[in-house]
MARBA-3410 file (N, C-alpha, C, O; in Angstrom, 1 decimal):
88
9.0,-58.0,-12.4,8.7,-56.6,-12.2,9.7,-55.9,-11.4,10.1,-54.8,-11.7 ~ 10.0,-56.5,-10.6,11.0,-56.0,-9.5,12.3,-56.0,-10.7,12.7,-54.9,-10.9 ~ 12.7,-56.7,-11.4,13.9,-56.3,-12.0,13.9,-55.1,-12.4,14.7,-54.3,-12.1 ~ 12.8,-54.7,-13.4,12.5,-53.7,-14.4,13.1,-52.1,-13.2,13.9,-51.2,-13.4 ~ 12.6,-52.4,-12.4,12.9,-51.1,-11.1,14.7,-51.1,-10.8,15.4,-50.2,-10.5
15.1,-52.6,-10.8,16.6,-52.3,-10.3,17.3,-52.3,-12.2,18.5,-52.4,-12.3 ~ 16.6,-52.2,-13.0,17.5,-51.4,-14.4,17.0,-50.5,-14.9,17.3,-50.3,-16.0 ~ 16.1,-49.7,-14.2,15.8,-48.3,-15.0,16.3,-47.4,-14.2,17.2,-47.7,-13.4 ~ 15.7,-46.4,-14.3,16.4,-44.9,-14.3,16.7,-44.9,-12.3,17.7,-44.5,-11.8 ~ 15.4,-45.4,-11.7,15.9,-45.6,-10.2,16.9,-46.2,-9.5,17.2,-45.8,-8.4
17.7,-47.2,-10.2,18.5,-48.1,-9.8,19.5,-47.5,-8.9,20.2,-48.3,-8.1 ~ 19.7,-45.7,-8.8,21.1,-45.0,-8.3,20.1,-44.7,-7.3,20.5,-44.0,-6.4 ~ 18.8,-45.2,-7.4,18.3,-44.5,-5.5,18.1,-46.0,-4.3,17.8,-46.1,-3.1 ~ 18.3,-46.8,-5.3,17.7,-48.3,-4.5,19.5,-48.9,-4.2,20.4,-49.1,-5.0 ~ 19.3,-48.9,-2.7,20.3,-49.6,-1.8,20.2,-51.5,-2.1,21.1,-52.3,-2.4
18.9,-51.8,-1.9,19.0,-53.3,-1.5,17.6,-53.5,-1.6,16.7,-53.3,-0.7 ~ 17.4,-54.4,-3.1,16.5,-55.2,-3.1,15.9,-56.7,-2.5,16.4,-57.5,-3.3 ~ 15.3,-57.3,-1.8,15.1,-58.7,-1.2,14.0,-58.8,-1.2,13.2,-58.0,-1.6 ~ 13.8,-60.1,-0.7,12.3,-60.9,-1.5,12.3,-62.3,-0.3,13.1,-63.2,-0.3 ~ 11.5,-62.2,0.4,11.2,-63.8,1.0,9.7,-64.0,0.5,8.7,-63.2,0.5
9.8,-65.3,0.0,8.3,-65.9,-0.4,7.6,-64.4,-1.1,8.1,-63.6,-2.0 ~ 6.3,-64.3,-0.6,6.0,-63.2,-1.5,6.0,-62.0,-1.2,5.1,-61.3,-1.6 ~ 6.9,-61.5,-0.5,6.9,-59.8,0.2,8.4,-59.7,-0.2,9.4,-60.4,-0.1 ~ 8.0,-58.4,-0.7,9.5,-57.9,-1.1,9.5,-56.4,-0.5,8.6,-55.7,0.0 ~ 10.9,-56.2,-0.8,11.4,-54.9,0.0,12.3,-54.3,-1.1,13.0,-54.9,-1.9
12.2,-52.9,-1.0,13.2,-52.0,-1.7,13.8,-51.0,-0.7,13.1,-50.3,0.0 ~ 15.2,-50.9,-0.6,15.6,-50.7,0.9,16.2,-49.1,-0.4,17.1,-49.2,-1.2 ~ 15.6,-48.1,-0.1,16.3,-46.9,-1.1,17.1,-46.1,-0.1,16.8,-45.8,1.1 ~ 18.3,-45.8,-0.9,19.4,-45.0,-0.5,19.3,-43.2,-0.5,19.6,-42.2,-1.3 ~ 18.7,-43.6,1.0,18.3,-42.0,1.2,19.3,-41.6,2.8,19.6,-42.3,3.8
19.7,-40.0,2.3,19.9,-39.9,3.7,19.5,-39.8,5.2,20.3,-39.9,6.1 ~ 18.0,-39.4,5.3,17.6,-39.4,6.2,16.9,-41.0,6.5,16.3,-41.0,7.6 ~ 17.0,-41.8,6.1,16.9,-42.9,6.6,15.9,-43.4,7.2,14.9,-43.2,6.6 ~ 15.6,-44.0,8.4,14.3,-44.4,9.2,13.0,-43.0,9.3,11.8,-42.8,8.8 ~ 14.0,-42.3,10.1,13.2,-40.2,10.3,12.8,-39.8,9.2,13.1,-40.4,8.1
12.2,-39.0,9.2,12.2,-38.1,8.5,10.4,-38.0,6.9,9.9,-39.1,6.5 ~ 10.1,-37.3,6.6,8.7,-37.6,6.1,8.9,-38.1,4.6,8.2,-37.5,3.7 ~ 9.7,-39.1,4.3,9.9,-39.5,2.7,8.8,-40.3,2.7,8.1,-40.3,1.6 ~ 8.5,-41.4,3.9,7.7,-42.9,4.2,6.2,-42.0,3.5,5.7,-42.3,2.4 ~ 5.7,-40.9,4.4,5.0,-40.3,4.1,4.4,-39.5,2.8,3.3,-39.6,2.3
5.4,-38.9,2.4,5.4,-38.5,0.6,5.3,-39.3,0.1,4.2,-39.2,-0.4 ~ 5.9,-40.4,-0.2,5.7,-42.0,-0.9,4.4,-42.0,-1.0,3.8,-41.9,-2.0 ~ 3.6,-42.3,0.5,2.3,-43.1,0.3,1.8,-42.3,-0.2,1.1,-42.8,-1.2 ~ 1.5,-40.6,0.0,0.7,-40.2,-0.5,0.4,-39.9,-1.6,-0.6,-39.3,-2.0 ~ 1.7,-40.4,-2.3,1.5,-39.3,-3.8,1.2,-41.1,-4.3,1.0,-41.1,-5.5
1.3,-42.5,-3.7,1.0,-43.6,-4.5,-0.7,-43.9,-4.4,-1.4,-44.7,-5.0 ~ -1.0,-42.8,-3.3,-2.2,-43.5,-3.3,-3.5,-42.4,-4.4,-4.5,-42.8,-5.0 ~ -2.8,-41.1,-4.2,-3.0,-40.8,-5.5,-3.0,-41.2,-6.8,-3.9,-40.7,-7.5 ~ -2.3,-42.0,-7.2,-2.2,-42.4,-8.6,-2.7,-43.9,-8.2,-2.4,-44.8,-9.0 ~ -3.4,-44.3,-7.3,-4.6,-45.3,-7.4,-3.8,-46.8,-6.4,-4.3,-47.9,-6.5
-2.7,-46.3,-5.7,-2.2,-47.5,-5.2,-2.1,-47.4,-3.6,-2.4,-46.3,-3.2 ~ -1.4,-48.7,-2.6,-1.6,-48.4,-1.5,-0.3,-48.6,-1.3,-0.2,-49.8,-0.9 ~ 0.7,-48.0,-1.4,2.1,-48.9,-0.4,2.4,-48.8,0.9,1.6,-48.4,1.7 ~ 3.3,-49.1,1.2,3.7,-49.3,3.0,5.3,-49.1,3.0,6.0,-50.0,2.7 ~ 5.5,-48.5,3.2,7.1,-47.9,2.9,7.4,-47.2,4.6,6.8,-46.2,5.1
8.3,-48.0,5.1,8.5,-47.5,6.7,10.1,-46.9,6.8,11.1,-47.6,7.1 ~ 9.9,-45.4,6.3,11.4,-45.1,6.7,11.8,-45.5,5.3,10.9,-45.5,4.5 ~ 13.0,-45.8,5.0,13.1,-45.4,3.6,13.1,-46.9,2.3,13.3,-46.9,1.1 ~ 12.8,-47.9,3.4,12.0,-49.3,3.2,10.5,-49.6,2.5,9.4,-49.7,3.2 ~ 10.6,-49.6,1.4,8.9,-49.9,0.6,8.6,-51.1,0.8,9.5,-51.6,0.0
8.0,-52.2,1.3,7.1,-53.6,1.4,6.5,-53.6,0.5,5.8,-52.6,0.5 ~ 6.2,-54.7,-0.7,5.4,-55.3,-1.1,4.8,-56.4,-0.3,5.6,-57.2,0.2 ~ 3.3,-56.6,-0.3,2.9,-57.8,0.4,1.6,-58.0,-0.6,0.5,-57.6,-0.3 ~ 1.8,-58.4,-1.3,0.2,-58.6,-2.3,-0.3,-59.7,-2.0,0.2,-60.7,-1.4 ~ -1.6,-59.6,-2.4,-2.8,-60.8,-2.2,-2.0,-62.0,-2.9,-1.3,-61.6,-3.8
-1.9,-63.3,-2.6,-1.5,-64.5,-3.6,-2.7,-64.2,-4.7,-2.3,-64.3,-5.8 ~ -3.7,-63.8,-4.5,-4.6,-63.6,-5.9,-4.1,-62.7,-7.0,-4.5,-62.7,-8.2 ~ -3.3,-62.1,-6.5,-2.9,-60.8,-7.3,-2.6,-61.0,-8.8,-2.0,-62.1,-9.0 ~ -2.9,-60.2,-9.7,-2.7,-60.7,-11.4,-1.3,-60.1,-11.9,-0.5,-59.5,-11.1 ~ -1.1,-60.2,-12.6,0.4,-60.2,-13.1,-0.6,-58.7,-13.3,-1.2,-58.3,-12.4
-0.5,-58.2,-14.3,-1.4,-57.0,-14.7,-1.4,-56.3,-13.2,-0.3,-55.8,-13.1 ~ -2.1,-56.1,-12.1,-2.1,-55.5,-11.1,-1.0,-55.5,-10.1,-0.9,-54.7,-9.2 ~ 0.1,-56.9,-10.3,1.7,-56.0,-9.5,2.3,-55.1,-10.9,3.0,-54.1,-10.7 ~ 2.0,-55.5,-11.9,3.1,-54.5,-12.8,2.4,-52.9,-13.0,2.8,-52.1,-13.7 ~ 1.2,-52.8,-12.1,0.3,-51.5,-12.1,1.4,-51.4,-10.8,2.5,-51.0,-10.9
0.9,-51.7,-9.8,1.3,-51.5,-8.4,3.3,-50.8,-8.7,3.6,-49.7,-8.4 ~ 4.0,-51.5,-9.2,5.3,-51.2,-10.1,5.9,-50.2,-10.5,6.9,-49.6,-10.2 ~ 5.0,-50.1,-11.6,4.5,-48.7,-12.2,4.3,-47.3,-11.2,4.7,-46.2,-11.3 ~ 3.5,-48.0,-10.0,3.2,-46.8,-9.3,4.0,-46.1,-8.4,3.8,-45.0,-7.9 ~ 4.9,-46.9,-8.1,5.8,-46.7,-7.0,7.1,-46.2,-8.1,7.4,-45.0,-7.7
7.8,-46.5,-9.3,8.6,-45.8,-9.7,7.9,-44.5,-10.3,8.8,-43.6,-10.4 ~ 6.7,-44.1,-10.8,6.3,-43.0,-10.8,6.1,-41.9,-9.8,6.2,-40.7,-10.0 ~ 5.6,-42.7,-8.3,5.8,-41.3,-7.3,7.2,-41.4,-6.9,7.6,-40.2,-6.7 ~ 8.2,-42.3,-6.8,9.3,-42.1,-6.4,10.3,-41.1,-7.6,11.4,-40.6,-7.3 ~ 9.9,-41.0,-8.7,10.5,-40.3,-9.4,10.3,-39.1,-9.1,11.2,-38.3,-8.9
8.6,-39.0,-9.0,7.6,-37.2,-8.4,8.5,-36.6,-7.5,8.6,-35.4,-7.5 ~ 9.3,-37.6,-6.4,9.2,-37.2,-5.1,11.0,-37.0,-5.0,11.7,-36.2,-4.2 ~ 11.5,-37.9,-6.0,13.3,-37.4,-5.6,13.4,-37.2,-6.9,14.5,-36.8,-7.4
END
């Protein structure tokens, strides 16, 4: 799922994707950086469209349940390149 995000249309906003065990990070290439209310626009326009992220500064966290179904990270996926499109 995480590939699909670094070859579509976002790929020119994402600095640095990484992954330990099951938490991943999308480190996006913004200029205000840590400051500033992007962290905040993120979550709320994902929690709108039905998801919860954690995005600190211009860093998104994935941390999903080990239960998690393939079907609900590629929702979760979905939701995050849809508000980050909304939002830049």
């Amino acid at each position: 799922h995480q590939e699909r995000l670094l070859a579509g249309p976002l790929r020119d906003h994402i600095r640095e994707a990484r992954r330990l065990g099951s938490v991943a990070a999308l480190e996006l290439d913004l200029d205000n950086g840590y400051i500033g209310d992007f962290g905040w626009r993120l979550m709320s326009e994902a929690i709108r469209r039905g998801a919860l992220l954690r995005p600190l500064g211009n860093v998104v966290y994935f941390t999903p349940a080990y239960t998690i179904s393939d079907e609900e990270l590629a929702k979760a996926y979905e939701v995050l390149e849809a508000s980050l499109q909304t939002i830049l």
